[in-house]
C-alpha beads as a LAMMPS data file, in Angstrom:
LAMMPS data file: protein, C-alpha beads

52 atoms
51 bonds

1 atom types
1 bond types

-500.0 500.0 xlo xhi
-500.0 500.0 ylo yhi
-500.0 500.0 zlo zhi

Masses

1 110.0

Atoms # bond

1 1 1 179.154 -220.845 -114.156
2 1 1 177.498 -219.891 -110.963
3 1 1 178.155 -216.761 -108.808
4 1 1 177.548 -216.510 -105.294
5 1 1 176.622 -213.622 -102.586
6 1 1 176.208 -214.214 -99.023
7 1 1 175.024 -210.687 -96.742
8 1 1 174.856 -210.278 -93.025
9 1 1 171.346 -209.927 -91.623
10 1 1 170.622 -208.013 -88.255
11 1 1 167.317 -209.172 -86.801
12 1 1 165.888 -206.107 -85.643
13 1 1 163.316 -205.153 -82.762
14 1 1 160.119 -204.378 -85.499
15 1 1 159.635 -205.313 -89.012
16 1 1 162.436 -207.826 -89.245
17 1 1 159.666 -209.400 -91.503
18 1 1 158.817 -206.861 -93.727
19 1 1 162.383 -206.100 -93.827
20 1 1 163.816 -209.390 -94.439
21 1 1 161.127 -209.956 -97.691
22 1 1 161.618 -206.590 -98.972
23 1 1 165.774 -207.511 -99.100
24 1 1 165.031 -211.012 -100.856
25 1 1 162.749 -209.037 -103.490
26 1 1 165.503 -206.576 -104.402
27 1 1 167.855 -209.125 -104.777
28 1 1 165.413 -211.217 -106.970
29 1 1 164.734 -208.515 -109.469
30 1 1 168.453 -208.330 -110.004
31 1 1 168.211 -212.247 -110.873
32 1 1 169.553 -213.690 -107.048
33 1 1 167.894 -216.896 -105.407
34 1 1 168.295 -218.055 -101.941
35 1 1 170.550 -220.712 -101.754
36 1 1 170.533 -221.120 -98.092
37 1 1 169.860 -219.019 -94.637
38 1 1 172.444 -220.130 -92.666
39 1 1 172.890 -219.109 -89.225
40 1 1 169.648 -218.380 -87.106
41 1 1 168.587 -216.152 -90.238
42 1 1 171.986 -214.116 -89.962
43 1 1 173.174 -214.932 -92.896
44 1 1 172.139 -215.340 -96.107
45 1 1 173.637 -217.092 -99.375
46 1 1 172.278 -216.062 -102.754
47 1 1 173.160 -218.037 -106.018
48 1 1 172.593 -216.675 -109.833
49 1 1 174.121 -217.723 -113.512
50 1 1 177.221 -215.270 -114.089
51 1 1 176.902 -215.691 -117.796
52 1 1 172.925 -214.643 -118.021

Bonds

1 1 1 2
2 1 2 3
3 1 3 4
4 1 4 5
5 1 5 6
6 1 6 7
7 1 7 8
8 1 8 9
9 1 9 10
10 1 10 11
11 1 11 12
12 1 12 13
13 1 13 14
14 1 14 15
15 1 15 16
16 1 16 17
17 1 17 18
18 1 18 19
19 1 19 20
20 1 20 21
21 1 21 22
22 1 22 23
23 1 23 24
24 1 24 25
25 1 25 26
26 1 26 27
27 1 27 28
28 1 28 29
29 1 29 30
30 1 30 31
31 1 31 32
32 1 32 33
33 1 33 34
34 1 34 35
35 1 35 36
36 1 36 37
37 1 37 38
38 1 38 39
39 1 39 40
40 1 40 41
41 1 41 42
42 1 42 43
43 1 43 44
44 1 44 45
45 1 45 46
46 1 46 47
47 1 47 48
48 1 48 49
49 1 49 50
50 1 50 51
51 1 51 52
């Protein structure tokens, strides 16, 4: 069984870059992948195994 998580993301004026990776390797440690950015990059969908 899959479980899903989709967050808001606010481009910002400086380091949307450096922000945007460090929030995608945070949610990797904890065993998310990006399932899709939907949205001009202001949203994004995460998908992981609930049983793992």
């Amino acid at each position: 069984m899959k479980e899903y998580k989709v967050i808001s993301w606010k481009m910002g004026l400086s380091a949307n870059n450096e922000r945007l990776e460090g929030t995608l390797n945070e949610y990797a440690k904890q065993g998310w992948t990006v399932l899709q950015v939907a949205e001009n990059f202001q949203r994004v969908i995460f998908v992981r195994d609930k049983n793992r």
